[in-house]
N, C-alpha and C positions, 0 to 999 in steps of 0.2 A: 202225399203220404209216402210215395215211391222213396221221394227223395231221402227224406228223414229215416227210413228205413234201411237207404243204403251205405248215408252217414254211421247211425247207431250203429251196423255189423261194422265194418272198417274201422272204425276206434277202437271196438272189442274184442276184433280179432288181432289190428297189430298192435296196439298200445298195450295191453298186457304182455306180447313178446316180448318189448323192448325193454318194460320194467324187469323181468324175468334174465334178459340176459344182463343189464345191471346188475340186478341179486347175485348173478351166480360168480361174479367178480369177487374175488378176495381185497385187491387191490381199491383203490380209487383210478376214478380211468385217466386221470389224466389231467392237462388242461382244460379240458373242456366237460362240461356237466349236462346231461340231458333229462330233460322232466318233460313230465305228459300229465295230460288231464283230459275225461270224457265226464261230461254232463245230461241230465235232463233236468229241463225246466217247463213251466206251466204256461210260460208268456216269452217272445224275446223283447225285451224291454232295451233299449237303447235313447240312452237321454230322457229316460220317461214319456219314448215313444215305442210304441209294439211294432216290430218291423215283420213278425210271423202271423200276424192279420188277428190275432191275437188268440194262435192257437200256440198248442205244444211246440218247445223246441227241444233240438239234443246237437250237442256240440263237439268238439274233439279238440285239443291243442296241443303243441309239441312246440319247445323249446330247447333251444342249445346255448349255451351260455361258455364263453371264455374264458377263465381266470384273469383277465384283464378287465371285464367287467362289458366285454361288448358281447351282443345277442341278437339272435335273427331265431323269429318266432311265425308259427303257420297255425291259423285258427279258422277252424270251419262250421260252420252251422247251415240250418235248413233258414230262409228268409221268403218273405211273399212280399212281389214287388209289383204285384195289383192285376197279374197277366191271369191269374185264372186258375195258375198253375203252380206246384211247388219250385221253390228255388235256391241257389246254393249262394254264399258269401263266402268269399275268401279273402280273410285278413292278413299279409303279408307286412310282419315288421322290423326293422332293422336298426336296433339301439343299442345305448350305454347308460350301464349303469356302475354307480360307487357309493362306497359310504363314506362320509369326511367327518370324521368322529363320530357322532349320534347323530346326524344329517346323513338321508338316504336322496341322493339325485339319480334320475332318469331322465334320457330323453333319445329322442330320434325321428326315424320315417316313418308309416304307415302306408301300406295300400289297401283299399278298399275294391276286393274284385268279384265279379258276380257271371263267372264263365255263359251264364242261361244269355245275357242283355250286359252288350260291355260299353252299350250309353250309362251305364249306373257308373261305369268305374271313377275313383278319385285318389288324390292322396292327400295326406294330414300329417301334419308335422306339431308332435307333441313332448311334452317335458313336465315335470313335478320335484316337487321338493317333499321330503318327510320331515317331523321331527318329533320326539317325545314331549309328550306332555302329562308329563305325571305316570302311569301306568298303562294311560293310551298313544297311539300314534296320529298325527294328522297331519295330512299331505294338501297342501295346495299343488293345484296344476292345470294346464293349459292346452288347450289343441287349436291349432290354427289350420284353418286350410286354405291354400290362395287361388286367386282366381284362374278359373279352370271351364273348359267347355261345357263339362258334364254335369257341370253344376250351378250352372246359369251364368258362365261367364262373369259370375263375383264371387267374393271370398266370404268364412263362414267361420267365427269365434268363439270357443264355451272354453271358460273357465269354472272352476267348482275348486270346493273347499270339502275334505273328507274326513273321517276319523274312526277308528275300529277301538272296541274296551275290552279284554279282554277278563273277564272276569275272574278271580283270582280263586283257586282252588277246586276250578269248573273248567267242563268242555265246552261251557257257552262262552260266547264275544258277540259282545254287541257293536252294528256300525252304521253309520251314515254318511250320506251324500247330499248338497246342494249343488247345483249346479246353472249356469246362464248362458244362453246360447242368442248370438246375434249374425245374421249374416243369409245363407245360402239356405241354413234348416232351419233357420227362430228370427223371428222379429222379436228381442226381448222376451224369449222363451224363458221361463226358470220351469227347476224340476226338483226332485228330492224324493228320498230313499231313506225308509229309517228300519233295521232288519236284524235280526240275530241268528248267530250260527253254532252249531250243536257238531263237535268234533268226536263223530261215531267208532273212529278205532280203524286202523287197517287203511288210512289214507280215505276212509267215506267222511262226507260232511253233509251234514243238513240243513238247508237253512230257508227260513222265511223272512221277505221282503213286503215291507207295506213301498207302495210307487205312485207319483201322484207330478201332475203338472201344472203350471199355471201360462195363462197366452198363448198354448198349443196351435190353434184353432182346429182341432183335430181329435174326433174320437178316440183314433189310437194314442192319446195322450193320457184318458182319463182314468180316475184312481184305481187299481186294484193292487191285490196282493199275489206274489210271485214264490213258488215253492220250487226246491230245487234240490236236485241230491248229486254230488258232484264226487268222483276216486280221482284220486292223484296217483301217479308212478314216480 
């Protein structure tokens, strides 16, 4: 509880600074663009598995982005990694992205770091494609991870296919997720996400998630529903 507690102040005290001294900019700043986001959620759900033991999470992120389209992003949450004890995850990632007409590509590095136990650490190298379809978006995309100590000295594959609606004349959008995981965390795992999101005004967002797994072998796989209320800077 310690931990999630000293996550939640730290987003709250400096991520509001930093949107604040954006605001008080007349200008645009520049090349470079930075955005932030702190969250709480009821589950952390990752691949349609709970990695907070399937308690409360709260998160913080911060991005900088280039006008060339490349970006290095730092994302922190509270995770339980079975010790007993609370513990912290730091997602370190280093990509690019563009749009090529109505095609939105991404891709890059990942590191997966967990300062408490640095046997957990790994990295992933991932990519997506966007493209409109009618008045939704849907993104195929991929993460690969290769073979690595940390992670049984083999390599680990999910693919997933996604898509967000935004409903037209409403602050609701509706989205979902499939997704297949083979390798280091799934034997032929699938997973899916079917969820709608409620655009509260003032950069808050609401949203509810149905989460549900198949071939997990693994409790923290199985179905529930995930509530989440998220500010952006």
């Amino acid at each position: 509880m310690k931990t999630r507690i000293l996550i939640a102040a730290a987003a709250l005290i400096v991520m509001p600074q930093i949107a604040f001294a954006q605001d008080a900019k007349e200008e645009p700043s520049g090349a470079f663009e930075i955005d932030a986001e702190v969250g709480a959620f009821t589950d952390y759900r990752f691949r349609g598995l709970s990695l907070s033991g399937k308690d409360p999470e709260v998160t913080a992120e911060l991005t900088v982005t280039h006008e060339s389209g490349l970006y290095v992003t730092a994302w922190a949450s509270n995770v339980d990694l079975g010790s007993g004890s609370d513990d912290v995850e730091l997602d370190l990632s280093l990509g690019f992205s563009k749009d090529v007409g109505k095609v939105s590509l991404d891709g890059g590095v990942l590191a997966y770091l967990y300062p408490g136990n640095s046997s957990f650490n790994y990295l992933e190298l991932y990519g997506s494609i966007g493209v409109p379809v009618g008045p939704a978006t849907v993104t195929l995309g991929a993460a690969y991870a290769p073979s690595q100590n940390n992670i049984g000295s083999t390599d680990n594959t999910y693919v997933y296919i996604s898509g967000e609606l935004p409903l037209k004349d409403s602050p609701i959008s509706l989205h979902g997720t499939f997704g297949y995981e083979d390798g280091a965390f799934g034997d032929k795992k699938r997973d899916w996400l079917l969820g709608a999101s409620y655009d509260l005004g003032k950069g808050f967002t609401a949203t509810l998630d149905y989460v549900d797994t198949a071939r997990a072998f693994s409790t923290a796989g199985k179905a529930t529903a995930v509530f989440s209320i998220t500010k952006s800077f």
